[in-house]
LUMMARLUM-887657 format. One record per residue (C-alpha): x, z, y; residue number from 1. Coordinates in Angstrom, 1 decimal. Layout:
BEGIN
<r c1="X" c3="Z" c2="Y" num="NUM"/>
...
This chain:
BEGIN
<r c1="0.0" c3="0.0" c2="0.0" num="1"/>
<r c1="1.0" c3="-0.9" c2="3.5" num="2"/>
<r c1="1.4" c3="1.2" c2="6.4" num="3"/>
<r c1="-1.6" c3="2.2" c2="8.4" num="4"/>
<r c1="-1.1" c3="1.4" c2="12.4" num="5"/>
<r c1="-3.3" c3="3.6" c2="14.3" num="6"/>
<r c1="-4.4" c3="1.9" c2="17.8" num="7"/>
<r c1="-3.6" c3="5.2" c2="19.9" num="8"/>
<r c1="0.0" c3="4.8" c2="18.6" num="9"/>
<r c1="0.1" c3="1.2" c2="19.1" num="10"/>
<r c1="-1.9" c3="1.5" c2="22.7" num="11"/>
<r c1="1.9" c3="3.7" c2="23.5" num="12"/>
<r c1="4.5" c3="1.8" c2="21.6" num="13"/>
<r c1="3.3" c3="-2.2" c2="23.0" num="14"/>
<r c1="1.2" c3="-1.5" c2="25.9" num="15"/>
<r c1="2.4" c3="-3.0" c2="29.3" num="16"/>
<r c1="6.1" c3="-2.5" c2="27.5" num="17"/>
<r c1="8.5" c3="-5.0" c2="28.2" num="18"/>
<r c1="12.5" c3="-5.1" c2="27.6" num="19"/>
<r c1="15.0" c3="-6.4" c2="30.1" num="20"/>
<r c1="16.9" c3="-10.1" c2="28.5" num="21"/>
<r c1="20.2" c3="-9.4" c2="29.7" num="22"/>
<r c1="20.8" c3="-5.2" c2="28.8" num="23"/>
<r c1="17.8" c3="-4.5" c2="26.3" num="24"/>
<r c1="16.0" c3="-1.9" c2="28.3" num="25"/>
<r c1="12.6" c3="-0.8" c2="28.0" num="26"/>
<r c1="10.6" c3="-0.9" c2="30.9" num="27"/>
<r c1="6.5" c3="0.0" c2="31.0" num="28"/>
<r c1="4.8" c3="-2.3" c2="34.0" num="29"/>
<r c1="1.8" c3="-3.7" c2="34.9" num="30"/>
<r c1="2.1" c3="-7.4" c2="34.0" num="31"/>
<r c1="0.6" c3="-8.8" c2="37.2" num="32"/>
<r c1="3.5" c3="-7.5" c2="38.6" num="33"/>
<r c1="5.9" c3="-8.3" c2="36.0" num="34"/>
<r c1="4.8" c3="-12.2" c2="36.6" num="35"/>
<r c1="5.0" c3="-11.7" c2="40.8" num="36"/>
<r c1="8.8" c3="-10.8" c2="40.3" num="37"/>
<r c1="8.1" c3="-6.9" c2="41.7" num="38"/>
<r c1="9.4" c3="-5.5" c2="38.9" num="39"/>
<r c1="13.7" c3="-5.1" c2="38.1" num="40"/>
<r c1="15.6" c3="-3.4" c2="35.6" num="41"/>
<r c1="16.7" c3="0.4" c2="36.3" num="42"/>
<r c1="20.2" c3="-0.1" c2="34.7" num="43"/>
<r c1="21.2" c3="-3.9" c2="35.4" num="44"/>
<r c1="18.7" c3="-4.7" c2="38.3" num="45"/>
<r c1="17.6" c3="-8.3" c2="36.5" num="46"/>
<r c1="14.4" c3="-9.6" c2="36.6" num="47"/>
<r c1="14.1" c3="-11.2" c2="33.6" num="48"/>
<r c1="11.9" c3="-9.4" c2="31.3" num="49"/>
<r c1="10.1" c3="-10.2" c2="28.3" num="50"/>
<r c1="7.1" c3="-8.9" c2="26.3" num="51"/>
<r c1="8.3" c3="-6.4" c2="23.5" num="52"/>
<r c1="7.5" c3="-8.0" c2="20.0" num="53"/>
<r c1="5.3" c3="-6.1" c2="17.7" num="54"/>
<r c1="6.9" c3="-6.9" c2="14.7" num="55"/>
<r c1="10.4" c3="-6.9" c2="13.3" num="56"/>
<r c1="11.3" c3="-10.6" c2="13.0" num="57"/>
<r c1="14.0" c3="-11.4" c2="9.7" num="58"/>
């Protein structure tokens, strides 16, 4: 049997989570402003940020 993903756990692991391209840091945003360029890194100050993915990819 597979895991069970509860959506109160998955609500705070995915939600508005996104991880900087260049250094791999997590960042939680609103995506409006994610897409309006409003939102930079804390540790490299890039704007390039990506969705987090919700599964491990092999």
């Amino acid at each position: 049997m597979g895991k069970q993903k509860f959506p109160e756990a998955e609500k705070r692991l995915f939600l508005r989570v996104f991880v900087c391209m260049k250094c791999g840091a997590k960042i939680r945003a609103d995506f409006s402003k994610i897409r309006a360029g409003k939102v930079k890194c804390r540790k490299c100050k890039s704007k390039q940020l990506r969705a987090i993915h919700k599964e491990r990819k092999v």
